[in-house]
KOLPA-983532 format. One line per 8 residues: number of its first residue (from 1); their letters; for each residue x, y negated, z negated of N, C-alpha, C. Coordinates in steps of 0.05 Angstrom, whole numbers. Layout:
residues N
NUM	A	X Y Z X Y Z X Y Z | ...
This chain:
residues 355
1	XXXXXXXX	-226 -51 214 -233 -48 186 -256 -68 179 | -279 -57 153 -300 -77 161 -292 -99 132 | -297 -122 139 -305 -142 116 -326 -123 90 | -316 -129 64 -329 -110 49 -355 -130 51 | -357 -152 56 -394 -163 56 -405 -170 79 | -392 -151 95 -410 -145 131 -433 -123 122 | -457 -131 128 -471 -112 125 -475 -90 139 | -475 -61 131 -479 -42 143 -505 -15 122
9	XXXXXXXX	-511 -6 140 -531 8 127 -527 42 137 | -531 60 110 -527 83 114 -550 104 110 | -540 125 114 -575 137 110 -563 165 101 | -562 173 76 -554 204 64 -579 217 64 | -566 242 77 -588 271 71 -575 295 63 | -587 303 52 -584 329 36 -609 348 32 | -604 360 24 -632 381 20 -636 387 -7 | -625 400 -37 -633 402 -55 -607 381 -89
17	XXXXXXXX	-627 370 -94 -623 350 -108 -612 360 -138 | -626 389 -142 -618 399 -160 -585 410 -158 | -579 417 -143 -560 435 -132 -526 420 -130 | -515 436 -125 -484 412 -120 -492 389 -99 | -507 389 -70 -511 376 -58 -520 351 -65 | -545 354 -84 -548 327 -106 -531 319 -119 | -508 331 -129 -498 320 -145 -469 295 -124 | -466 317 -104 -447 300 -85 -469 276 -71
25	XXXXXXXX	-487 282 -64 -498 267 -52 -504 237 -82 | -502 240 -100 -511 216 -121 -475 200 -119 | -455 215 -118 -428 206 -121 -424 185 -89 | -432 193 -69 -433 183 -46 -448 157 -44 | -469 167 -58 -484 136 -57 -490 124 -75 | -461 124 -104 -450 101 -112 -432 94 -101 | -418 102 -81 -389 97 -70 -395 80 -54 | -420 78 -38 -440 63 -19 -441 39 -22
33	XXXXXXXX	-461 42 -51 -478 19 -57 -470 -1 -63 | -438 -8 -73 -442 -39 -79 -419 -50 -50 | -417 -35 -36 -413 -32 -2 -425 -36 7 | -450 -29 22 -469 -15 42 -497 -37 35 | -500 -59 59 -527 -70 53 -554 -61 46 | -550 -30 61 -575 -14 54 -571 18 54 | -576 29 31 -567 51 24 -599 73 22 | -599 92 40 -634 106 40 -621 133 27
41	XXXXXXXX	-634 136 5 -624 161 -2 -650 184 11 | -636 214 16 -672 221 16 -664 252 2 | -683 244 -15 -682 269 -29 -704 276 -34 | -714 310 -45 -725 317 -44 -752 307 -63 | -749 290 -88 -762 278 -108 -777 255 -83 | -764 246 -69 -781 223 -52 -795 240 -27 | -789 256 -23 -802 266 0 -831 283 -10 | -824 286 -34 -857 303 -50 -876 273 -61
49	XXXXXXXX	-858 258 -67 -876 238 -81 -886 213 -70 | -867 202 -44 -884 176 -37 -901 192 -15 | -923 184 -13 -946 176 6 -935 173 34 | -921 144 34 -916 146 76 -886 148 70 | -873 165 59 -844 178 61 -837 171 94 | -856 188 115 -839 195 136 -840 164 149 | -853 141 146 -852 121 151 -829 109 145 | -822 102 119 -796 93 112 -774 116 124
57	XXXXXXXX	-771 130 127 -748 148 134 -743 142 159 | -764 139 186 -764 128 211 -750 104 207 | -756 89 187 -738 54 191 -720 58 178 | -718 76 161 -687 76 144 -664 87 177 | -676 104 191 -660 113 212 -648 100 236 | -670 85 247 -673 65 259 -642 42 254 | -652 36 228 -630 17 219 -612 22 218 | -601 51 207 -582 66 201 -565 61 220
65	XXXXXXXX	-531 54 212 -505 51 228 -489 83 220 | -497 95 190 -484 121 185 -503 138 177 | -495 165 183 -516 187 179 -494 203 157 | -496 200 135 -483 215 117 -501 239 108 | -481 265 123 -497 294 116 -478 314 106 | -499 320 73 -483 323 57 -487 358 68 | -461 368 61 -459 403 75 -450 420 53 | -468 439 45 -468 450 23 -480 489 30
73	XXXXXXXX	-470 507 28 -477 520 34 -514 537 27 | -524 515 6 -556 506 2 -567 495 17 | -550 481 36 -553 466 52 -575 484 78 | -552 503 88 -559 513 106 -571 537 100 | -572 543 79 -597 573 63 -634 550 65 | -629 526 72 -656 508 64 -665 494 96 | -637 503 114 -653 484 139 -674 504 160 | -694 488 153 -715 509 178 -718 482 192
81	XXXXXXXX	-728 495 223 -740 472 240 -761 461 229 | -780 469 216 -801 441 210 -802 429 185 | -774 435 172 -762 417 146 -759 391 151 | -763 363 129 -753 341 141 -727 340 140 | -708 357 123 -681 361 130 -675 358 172 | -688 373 173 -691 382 207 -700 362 225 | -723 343 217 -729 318 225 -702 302 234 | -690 292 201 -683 270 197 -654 276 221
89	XXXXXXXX	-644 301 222 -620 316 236 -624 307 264 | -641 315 273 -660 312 300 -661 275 312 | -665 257 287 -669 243 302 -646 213 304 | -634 235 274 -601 219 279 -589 230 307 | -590 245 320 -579 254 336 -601 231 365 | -626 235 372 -638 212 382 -628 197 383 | -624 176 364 -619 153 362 -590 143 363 | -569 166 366 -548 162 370 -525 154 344
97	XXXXXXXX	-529 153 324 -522 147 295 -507 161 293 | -478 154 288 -457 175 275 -455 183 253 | -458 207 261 -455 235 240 -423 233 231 | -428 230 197 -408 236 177 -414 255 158 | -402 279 164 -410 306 160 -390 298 122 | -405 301 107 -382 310 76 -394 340 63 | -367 358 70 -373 388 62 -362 394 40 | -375 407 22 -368 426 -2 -353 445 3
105	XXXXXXXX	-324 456 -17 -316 471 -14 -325 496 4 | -357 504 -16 -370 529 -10 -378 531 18 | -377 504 36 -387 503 61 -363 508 73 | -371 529 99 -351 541 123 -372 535 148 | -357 530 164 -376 531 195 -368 570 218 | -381 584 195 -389 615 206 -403 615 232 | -392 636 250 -422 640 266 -450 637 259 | -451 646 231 -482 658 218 -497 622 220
113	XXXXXXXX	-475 606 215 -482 578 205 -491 558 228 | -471 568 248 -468 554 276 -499 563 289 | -501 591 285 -522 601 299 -551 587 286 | -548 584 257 -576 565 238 -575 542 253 | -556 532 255 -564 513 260 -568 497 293 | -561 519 313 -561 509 336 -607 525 340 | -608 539 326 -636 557 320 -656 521 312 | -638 496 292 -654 476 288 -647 459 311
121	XXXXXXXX	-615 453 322 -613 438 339 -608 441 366 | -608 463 377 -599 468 407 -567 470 388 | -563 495 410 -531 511 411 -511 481 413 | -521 465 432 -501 443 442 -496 420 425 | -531 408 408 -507 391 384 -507 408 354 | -513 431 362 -489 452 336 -466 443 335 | -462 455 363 -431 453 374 -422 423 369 | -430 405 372 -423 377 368 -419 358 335
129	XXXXXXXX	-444 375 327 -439 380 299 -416 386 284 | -410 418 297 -395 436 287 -361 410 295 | -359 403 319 -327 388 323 -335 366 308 | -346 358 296 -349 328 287 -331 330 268 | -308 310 253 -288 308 232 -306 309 206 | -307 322 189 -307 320 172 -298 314 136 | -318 305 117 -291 296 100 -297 316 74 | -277 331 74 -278 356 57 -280 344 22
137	XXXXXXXX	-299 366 10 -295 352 -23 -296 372 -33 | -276 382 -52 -263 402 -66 -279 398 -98 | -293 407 -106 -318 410 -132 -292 415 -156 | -273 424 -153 -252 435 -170 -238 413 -178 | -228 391 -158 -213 370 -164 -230 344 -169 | -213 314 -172 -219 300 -167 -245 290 -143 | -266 272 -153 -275 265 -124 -259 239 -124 | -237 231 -126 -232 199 -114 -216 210 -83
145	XXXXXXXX	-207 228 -81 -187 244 -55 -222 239 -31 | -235 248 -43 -265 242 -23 -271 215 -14 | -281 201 -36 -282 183 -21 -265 160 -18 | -244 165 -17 -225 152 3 -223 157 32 | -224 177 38 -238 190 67 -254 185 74 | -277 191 61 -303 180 70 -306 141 69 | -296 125 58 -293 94 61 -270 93 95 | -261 108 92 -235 97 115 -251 106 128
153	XXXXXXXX	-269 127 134 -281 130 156 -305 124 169 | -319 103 151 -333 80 150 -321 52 161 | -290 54 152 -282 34 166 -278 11 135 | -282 19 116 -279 -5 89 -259 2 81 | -247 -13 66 -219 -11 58 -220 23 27 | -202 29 18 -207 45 7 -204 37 -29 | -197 54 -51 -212 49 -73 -199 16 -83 | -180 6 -68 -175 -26 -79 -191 -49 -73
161	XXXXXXXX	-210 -37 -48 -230 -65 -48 -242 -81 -69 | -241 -66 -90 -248 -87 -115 -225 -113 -115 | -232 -132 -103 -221 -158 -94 -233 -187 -100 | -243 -180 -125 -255 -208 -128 -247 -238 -128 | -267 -260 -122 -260 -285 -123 -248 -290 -151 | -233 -318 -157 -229 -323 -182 -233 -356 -179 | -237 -355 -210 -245 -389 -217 -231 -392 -244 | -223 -423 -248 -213 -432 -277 -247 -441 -287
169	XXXXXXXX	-242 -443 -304 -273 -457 -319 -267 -450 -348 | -268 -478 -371 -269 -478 -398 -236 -470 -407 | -228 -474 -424 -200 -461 -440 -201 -455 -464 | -183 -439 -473 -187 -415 -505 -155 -415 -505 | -150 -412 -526 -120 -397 -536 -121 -366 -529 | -92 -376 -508 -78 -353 -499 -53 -339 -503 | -41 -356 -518 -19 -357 -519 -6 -343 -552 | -2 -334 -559 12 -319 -580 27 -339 -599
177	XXXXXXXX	15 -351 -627 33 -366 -640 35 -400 -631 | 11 -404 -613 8 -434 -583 -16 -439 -605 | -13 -476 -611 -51 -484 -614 -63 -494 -583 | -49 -492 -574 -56 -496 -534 -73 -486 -535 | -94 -492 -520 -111 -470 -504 -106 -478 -478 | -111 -455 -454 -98 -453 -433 -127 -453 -408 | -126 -454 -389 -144 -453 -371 -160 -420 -372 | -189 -418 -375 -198 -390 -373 -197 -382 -346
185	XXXXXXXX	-185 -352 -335 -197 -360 -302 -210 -328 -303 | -241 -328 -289 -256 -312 -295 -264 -304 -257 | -271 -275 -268 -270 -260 -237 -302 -266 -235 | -316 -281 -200 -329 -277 -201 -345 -250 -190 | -369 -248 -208 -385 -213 -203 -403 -211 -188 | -415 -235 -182 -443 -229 -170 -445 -269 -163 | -453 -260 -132 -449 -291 -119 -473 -299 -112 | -498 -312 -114 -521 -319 -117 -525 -343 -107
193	XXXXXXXX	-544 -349 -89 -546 -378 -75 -536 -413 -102 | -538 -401 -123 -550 -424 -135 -528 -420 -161 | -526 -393 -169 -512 -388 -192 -485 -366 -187 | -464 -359 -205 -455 -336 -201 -454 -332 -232 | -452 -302 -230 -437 -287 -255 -419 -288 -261 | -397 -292 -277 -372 -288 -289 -364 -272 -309 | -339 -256 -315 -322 -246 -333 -300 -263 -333 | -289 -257 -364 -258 -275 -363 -244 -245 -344
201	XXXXXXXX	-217 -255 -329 -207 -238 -317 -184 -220 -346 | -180 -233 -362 -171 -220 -381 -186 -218 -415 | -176 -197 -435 -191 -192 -460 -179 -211 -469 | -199 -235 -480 -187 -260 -494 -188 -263 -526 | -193 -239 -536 -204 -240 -566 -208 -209 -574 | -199 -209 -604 -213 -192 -620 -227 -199 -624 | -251 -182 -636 -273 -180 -656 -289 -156 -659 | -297 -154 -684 -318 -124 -680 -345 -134 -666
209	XXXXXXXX	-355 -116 -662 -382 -110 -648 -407 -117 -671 | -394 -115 -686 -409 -121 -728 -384 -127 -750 | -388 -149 -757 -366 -141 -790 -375 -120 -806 | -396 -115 -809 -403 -97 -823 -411 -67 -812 | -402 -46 -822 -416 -14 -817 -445 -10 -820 | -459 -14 -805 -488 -10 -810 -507 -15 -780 | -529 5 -776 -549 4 -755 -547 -25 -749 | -548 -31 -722 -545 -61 -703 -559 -61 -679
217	XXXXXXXX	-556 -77 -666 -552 -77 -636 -552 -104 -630 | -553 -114 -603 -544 -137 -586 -551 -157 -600 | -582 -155 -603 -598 -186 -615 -585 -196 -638 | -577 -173 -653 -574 -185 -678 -543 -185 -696 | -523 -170 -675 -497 -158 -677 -481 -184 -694 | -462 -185 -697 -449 -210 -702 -424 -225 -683 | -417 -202 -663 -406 -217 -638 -423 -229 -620 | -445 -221 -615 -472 -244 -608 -467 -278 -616
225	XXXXXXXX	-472 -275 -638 -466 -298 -648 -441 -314 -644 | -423 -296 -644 -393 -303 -652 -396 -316 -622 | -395 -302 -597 -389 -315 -568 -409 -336 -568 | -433 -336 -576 -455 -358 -569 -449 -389 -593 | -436 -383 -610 -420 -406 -636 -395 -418 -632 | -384 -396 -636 -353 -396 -638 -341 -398 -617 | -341 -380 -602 -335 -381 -572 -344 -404 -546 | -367 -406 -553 -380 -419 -537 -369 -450 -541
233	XXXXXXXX	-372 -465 -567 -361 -492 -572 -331 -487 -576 | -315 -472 -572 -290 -474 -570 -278 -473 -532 | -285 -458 -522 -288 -457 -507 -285 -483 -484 | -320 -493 -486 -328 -513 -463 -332 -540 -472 | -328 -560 -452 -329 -590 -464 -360 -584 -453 | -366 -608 -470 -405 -609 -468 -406 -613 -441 | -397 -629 -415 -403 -624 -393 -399 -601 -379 | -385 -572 -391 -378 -555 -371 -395 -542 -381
241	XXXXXXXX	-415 -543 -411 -430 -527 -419 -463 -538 -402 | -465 -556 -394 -482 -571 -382 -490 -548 -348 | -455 -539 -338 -462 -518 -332 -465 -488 -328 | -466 -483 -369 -477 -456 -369 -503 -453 -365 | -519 -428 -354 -543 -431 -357 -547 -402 -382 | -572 -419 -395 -582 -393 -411 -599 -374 -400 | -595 -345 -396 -605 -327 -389 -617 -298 -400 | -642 -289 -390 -651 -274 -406 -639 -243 -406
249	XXXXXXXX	-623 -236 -418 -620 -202 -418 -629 -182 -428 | -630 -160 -413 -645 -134 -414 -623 -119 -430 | -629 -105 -455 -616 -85 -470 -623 -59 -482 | -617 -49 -454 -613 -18 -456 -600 -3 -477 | -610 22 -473 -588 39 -488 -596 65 -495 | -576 82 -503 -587 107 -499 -609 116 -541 | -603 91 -549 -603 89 -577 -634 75 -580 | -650 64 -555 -680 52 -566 -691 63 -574
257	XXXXXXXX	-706 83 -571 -725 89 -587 -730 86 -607 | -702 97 -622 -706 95 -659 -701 68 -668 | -682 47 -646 -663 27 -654 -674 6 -632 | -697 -3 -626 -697 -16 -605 -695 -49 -600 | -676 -58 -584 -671 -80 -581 -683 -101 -552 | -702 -114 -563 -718 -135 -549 -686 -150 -532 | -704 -165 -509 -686 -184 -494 -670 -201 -506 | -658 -208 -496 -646 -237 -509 -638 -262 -490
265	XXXXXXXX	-641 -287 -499 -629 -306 -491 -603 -310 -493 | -584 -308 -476 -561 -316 -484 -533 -335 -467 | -526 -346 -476 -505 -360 -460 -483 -356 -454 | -470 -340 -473 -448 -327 -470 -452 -297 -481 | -447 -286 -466 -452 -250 -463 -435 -225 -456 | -441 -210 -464 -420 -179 -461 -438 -167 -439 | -420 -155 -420 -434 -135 -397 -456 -113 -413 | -467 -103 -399 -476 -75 -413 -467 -61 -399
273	XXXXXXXX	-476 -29 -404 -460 -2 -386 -469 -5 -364 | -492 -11 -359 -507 -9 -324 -486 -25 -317 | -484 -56 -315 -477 -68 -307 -445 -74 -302 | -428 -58 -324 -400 -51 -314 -396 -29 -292 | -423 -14 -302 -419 13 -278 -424 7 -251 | -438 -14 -246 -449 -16 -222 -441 -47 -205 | -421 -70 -221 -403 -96 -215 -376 -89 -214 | -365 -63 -210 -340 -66 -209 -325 -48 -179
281	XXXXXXXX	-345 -37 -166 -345 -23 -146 -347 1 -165 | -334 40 -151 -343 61 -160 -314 62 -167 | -292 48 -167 -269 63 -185 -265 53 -217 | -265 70 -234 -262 67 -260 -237 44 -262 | -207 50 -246 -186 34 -255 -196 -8 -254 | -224 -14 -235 -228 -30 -230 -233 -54 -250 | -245 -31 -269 -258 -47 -300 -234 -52 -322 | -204 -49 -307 -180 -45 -322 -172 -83 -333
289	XXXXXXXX	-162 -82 -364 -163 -113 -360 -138 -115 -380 | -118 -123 -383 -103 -135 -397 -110 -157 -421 | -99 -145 -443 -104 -175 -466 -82 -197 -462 | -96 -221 -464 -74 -243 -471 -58 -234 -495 | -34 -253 -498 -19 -248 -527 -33 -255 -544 | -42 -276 -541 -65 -288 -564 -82 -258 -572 | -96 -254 -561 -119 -225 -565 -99 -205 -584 | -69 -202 -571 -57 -177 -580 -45 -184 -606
297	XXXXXXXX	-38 -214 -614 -35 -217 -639 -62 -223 -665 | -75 -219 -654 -101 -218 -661 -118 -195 -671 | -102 -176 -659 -111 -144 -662 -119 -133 -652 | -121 -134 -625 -131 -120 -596 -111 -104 -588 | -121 -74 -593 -91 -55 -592 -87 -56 -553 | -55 -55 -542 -47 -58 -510 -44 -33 -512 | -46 -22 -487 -34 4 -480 -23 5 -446 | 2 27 -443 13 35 -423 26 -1 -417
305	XXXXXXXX	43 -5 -437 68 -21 -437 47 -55 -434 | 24 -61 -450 16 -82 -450 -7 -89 -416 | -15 -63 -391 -27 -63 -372 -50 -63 -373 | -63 -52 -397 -100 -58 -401 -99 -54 -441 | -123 -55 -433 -133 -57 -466 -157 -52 -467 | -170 -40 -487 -204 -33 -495 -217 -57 -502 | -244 -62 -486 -256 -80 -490 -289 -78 -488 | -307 -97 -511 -331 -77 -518 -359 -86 -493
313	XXXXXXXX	-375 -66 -488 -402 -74 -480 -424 -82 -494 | -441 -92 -483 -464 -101 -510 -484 -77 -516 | -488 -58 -493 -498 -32 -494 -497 -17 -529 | -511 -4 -542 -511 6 -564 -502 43 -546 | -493 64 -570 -482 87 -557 -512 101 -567 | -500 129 -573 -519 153 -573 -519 148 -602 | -504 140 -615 -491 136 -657 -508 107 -656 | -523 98 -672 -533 75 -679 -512 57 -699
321	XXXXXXXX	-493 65 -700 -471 57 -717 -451 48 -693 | -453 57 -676 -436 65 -645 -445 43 -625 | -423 25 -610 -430 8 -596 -401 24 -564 | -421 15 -543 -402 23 -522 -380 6 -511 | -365 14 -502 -342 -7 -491 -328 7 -460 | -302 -6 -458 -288 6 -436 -248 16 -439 | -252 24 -443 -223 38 -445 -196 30 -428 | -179 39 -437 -152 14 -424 -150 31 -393
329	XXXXXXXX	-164 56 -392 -156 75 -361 -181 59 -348 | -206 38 -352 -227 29 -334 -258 54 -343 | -251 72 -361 -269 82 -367 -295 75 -383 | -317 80 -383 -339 73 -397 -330 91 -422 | -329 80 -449 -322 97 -474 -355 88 -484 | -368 116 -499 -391 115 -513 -397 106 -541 | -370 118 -556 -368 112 -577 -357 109 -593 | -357 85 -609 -343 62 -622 -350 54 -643
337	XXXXXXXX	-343 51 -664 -357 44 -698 -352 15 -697 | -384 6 -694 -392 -26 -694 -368 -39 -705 | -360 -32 -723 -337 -51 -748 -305 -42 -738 | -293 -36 -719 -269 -31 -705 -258 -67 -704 | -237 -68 -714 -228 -96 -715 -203 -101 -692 | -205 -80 -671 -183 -84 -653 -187 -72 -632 | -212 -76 -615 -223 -80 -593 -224 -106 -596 | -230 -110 -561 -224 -131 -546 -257 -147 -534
345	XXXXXXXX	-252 -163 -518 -273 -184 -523 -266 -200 -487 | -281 -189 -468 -285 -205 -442 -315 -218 -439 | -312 -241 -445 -344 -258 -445 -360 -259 -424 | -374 -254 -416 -385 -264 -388 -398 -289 -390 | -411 -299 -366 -433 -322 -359 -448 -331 -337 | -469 -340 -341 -478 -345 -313 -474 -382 -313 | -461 -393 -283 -460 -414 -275 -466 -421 -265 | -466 -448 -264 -490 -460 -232 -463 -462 -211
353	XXX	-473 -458 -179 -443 -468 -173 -438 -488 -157 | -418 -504 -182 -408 -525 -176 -376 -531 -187 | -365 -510 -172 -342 -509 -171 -328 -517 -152
C-alpha cells in the first residue's frame, strides 16, 4: 500500500471531453490530484490548442507509473490508428506502464470492439487489453463505489486517507456555560517548507457571514472583521500571534462581476469553495466537522446526534445576499442568507513552523 505522500504520477486518456468520458475522466482526476505527484490529463481541448502537445505527452508518459484509460463506448466509435488517442495507447504499451482500464456502463468488450481495437493495436495487446482487470463505473449510481477501486488499485488507501496532522496552537472557549478557554487543535492542510495552513479541527463559533441582510462579500463582510478583531485577540497571546503570518487572498466567486471583491490581507480567514474542494481530498464526508458545546450554545444548529454541523466559506454564492458554506453531510452548500445566526465558524491560518 503506497504512503499517501510517495510520489507517483499518472497519465489519463480519453477521447471526447464533451461526452460521458469527460465527464468520468474530470471525476478521476480529482480523485488523483491531491494523491498523485503528477497528474497529465489529455484531452481533447489540449491536444487542439498547445503548440508542442505531442512533446509534453512523450514526458508525461515517460514519467507515467499509471495509464488511466477511460472506456466509453465514444471511446471506441473515436479510436483510429493515427489518432493521438492511438499514439498515447501505443506507447503506454512501449514503455511498459500499467494499464488501468475504468469502463462505463455503456462499454462491453464485443468482438466488434476487440476487433477496433486489435485493427489500432495488434490482435495480441487487444487481447491483453481486453484480460486486463478493470474498474467498472455505473453512470446510474454513486461514483464513490469507483473510486474506491480504482485507489486500491493504485495501491492508496481508499476514501479515509483524509488523515491529517494535528496541532494545539492559541485557545477559545469550548466549553458550554466554562469562562475556560481550552487548547485550539487545528488540522494541518497544506505543509510548506517554511509555513503551514491550518483549520480549527472543530466549528468553534457562531456568527453570520453579515449582521445585516444586504449585498457583501469577503472584504467587507462583518465576520472578516469579527475573526481578524475578535477572534484573533481572543484567541492568541501576542507571541503566538508573532507567529501568524498575514496573507494575501484571492476571492472568487460565482457573484464578481456585478459584486466584485478585490484581495485581501488577512490573518485569520475562512476557506473559500476552491479551496475546501480541493484540501480535503475528493470525499465530501472529509469536510465533516463537529461544533464544540460552546458553538452549539451559541447557536450553531448539530445534526445526526451532535456528529457535524454547517459551517461558512468566505466564497460569495450565485444570490449576492448568498454566502457559501459546508453542510453537516461534508457538502459544498451554495446558498445561505449572509445574516443566518446559526452557522458555524472554522478559522483558518497560515503559520510559520515552529511547532
Amino acid at each position: 500500500m503506497k504512503d499517501k505522500n510517495e510520489c507517483t504520477s499518472c497519465f489519463i486518456c480519453f477521447s471526447n471531453s464533451s461526452g460521458l468520458g469527460g465527464s468520468l475522466a474530470e471525476k478521476v482526476k480529482k480523485s488523483l490530484n491531491n494523491r498523485c505527484d503528477e497528474v497529465f490529463f489529455s484531452s481533447d481541448e489540449n491536444r487542439s490548442y498547445c503548440s508542442n502537445y505531442r512533446e509534453e505527452e512523450i514526458a508525461a508518459l515517460e514519467r507515467a507509473d499509471f495509464f488511466i484509460l477511460i472506456l466509453t463506448k465514444d471511446f471506441v466509435k473515436r479510436l483510429k490508428k493515427e489518432s493521438e488517442t492511438a499514439f498515447e495507447l501505443q506507447k503506454a504499451f512501449e514503455l511498459r506502464i500499467r494499464i488501468v482500464p475504468v469502463a462505463a456502463d455503456e462499454f462491453e468488450w464485443s468482438k466488434r470492439n476487440i476487433a477496433k481495437f486489435a485493427k489500432v493495436l495488434t490482435r495480441e495487446k487487444a487481447m491483453e487489453l481486453r484480460n486486463t482487470d478493470y474498474i467498472p463505473y455505473h453512470s446510474s449510481r454513486e461514483y464513490q463505489m469507483t473510486e474506491n477501486l480504482l485507489l486500491n488499485a493504485l495501491g492508496y488507501i481508499g476514501m479515509d486517507s483524509f488523515s491529517p496532522k494535528s496541532v494545539y496552537f492559541g485557545r477559545y472557549f469550548q466549553l458550554a456555560g466554562s469562562t475556560e478557554k481550552s487548547p485550539i487543535e487545528w488540522f494541518v492542510l497544506k505543509q510548506e517548507p517554511k509555513r503551514q495552513l491550518l483549520i480549527s479541527k472543530y466549528v468553534l463559533d457562531a456568527q453570520p457571514y453579515n449582521k445585516k441582510l444586504l449585498q457583501c462579500n469577503w472584504c467587507n463582510c462583518t465576520l472578516r472583521e469579527w475573526l481578524n478583531v475578535v477572534f484573533y485577540n481572543e484567541a492568541f497571546t501576542e507571541d503566538e500571534k508573532q507567529r501568524i503570518l498575514e496573507v494575501t487572498n484571492t476571492n472568487e466567486s460565482e457573484f464578481t462581476k456585478s459584486l466584485p471583491c478585490p484581495d485581501t490581507l488577512d490573518k485569520v480567514f475562512l476557506l473559500s469553495k476552491k479551496e475546501a474542494k480541493e484540501l480535503f481530498g475528493s470525499a465530501d464526508r472529509n469536510r465533516k466537522s463537529k461544533a464544540t458545546s460552546y458553538a452549539n450554545s451559541r447557536g450553531v444548529d448539530i445534526y445526526n446526534e451532535g456528529d457535524a454541523s454547517w459551517w461558512w466559506l468566505r466564497s460569495l454564492s450565485y444570490n449576492p445576499l448568498s454566502a457559501s458554506g459546508v453542510l453537516s453531510t461534508g457538502e459544498i452548500d451554495p446558498m445561505n442568507q449572509v445574516d443566518f445566526l446559526n452557522r458555524g465558524v472554522r478559522p483558518a491560518i497560515w503559520v510559520k513552523c515552529e511547532f
